[in-house]
N, C-alpha and C positions, 0 to 999 in steps of 0.2 A: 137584592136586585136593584140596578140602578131605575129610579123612578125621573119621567120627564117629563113636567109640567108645562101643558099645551094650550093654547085658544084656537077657535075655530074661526075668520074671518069670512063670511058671508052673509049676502043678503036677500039670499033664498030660505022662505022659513023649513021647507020641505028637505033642500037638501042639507041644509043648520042641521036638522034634527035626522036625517042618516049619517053623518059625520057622530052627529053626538053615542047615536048607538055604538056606530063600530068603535069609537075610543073605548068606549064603557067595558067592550070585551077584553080589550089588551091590559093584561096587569102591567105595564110598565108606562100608562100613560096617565097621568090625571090632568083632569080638563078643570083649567081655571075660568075659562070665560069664552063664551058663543057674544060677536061684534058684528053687527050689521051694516059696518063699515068700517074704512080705513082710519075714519077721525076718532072712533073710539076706542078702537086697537092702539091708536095711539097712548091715549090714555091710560090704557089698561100697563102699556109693558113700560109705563113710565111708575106704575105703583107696586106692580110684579115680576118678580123672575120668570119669565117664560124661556125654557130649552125649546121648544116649537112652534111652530105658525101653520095651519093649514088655510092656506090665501087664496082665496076667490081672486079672477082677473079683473072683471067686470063691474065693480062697485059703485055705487054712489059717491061722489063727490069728488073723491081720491080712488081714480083706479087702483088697481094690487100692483102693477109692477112700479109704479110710478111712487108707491107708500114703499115697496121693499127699497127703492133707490134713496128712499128720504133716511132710512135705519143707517145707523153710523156703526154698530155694531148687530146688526141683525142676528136674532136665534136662526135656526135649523130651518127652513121653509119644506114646505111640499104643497105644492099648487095643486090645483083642486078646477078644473075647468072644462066649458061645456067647448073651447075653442083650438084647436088641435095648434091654429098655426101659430100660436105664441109661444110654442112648445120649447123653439131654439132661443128667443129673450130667456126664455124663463132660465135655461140651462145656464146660460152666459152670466146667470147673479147668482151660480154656487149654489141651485136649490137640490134638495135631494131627491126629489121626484116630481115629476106632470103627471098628474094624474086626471083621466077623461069621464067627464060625468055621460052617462050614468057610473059610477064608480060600486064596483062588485067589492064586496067583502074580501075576497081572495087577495086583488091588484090591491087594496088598501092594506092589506097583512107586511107584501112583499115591500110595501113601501117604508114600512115603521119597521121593517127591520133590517131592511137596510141604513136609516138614521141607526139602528142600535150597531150594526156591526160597524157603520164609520165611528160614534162616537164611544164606543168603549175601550177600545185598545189607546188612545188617546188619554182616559182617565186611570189606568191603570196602572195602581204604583207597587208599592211595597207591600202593600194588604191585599193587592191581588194574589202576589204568589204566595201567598202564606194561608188564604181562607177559601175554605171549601167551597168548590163552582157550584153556582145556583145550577138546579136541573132545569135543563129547557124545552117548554112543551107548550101549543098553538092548539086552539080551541078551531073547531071545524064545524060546521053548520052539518047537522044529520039528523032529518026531519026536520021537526021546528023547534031544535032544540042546538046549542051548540056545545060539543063534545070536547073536552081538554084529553092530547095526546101527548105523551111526554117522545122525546124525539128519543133517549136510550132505551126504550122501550119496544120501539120500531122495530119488523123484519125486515119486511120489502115493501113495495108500494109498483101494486100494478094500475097500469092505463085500462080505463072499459068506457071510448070513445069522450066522452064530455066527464064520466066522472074519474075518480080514484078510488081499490079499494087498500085501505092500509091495514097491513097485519102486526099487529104485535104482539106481546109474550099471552095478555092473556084475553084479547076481543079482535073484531076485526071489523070495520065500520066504512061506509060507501058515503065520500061528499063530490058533492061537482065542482071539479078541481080540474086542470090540464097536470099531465106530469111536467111539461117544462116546467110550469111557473110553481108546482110543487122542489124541483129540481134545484131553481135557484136560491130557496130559501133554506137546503140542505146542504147547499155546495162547501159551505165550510163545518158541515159539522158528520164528517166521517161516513159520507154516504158514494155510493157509485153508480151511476147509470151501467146496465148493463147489457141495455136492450131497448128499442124504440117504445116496450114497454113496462118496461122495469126498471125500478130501482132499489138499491139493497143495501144494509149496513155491512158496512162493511166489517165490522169485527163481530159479527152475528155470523158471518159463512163457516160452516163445519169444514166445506172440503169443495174442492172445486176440477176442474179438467179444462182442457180447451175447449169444451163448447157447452158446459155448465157449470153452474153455482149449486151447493145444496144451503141452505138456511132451514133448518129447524123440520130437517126433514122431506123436506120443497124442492126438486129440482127446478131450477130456473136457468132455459135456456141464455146463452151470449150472441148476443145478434154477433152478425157478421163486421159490419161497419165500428163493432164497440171491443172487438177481439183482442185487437193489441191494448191499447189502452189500458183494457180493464185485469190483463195478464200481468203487464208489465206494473200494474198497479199493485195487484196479490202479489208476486213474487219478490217486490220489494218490501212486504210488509205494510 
C-alpha cells in the first residue's frame, strides 16, 4: 500500500490534536510533524519528504495561502479552515480539498482518499500490473470504537436518515454517515446507487428485474429516478 508522509500545519492546539487523531486511523498516512506555523513548516519540508500538507489559513506570521504561494514545488495540500470564503483562493493553488472546521471524521476520509485516487494512477507502473491489489477497507466510527470494513466484503448500504447501515458477507454495523458522501468514496470501486436509499455491489447481485435487485437474498427495491441507469448498468455487465 502506497504510504504518504504528511504534517499538520496549525496553530490551534485542539484542532492540531483532532487532525492528529484522524491521520492516526488511515493506514496510508504517517504523520511526520504537527507546525504551529508557516515558518516551521518551512523548515520541516526543507529536511523531509512530505507527500502532504494539511494547511491552516489563518496562521501566525506567515498566513497558509501566502506560505502555499512561497512552495516552488509544493506536496498535495488540503486546507483545513474555520473560513468558508477562501474556499475559491484555495482551489485556484491545485489544493485537493477545503475542508470546514469543525471537520467530521467522515468529510476528512472523503478528503484523503480523494488525494489517493488522484495520486495513484499517476505512480503506477509496471509492478502495478503484475502485483496483487491491496484489498481496500475504511475503518467507521461504531460506538466508541472504530470498525475496519473491507469494501469486497460489502452488500448494500442502506440510508436510516443521518446514519448508514452496511451489510456484509459476515456482520452488519450502523455509523453516522450520509449515503451520498458514503457514495462518493465508492464511486470507483464497483458500487451502484440504486435507490435514494441504497447502494449495492454490484457483482454481489444474484438476479435483478425492472424494479428490483436481490443481493444475498435481500430484495432491494430500484427507485424510479435510478431505473435507467442502473438497468443499463446490469445489462451491460
Amino acid at each position: 500500500m502506497q504510504t504518504y508522509r504528511c504534517i499538520i500545519v496549525e496553530d490551534e492546539p485542539l484542532a492540531a490534536e483532532v487532525l492528529r487523531d484522524y491521520v492516526e486511523q488511515i493506514p496510508f498516512l504517517q504523520l511526520k510533524g504537527i507546525c504551529n506555523d508557516a515558518i516551521f513548516a518551512l523548515e520541516l519540508l526543507q529536511n523531509e519528504s512530505i507527500d502532504l500538507i494539511f494547511l491552516d489559513i489563518h496562521l501566525p506570521k506567515l498566513k497558509g495561502l501566502d506560505f502555499l504561494k512561497s512552495l516552488k514545488h509544493p506536496p498535495a495540500v488540503i486546507i483545513t479552515s474555520a473560513y468558508q470564503e477562501y474556499a475559491l483562493q484555495g482551489y485556484e493553488h491545485n489544493v485537493v480539498d477545503y475542508l470546514l472546521k469543525p471537520i467530521e471524521f467522515s468529510r476528512f476520509l472523503m478528503a484523503v482518499n480523494k488525494l489517493k485516487v488522484q495520486q495513484e494512477p499517476r505512480q503506477a507502473g509496471v509492478e502495478a500490473t503484475v502485483a496483487a491489489p491491496a484489498r481496500t477497507y475504511f475503518f467507521f466510527n461504531v460506538s466508541k470504537k472504530r470498525v475496519k470494513v473491507y469494501l469486497d466484503e460489502m452488500l448494500y448500504i442502506e440510508s436510516l436518515k443521518e446514519y448508514i447501515r452496511i451489510t456484509t458477507k459476515g456482520k452488519t454495523i450502523l455509523t453516522k454517515f450520509q449515503l451520498g458522501q458514503i457514495e462518493e468514496l465508492l464511486a470507483r470501486n464497483n458500487f451502484l446507487r440504486v435507490h435514494r436509499s441504497f447502494i449495492v455491489a454490484k457483482d454481489k447481485i444474484d438476479a435483478f428485474t425492472a424494479t428490483d435487485v436481490e443481493v444475498s437474498g435481500k430484495l432491494i427495491p430500484i427507485g424510479r429516478s435510478y431505473k435507467e441507469l442502473v438497468l443499463r448498468e446490469l445489462e451491460q455487465g
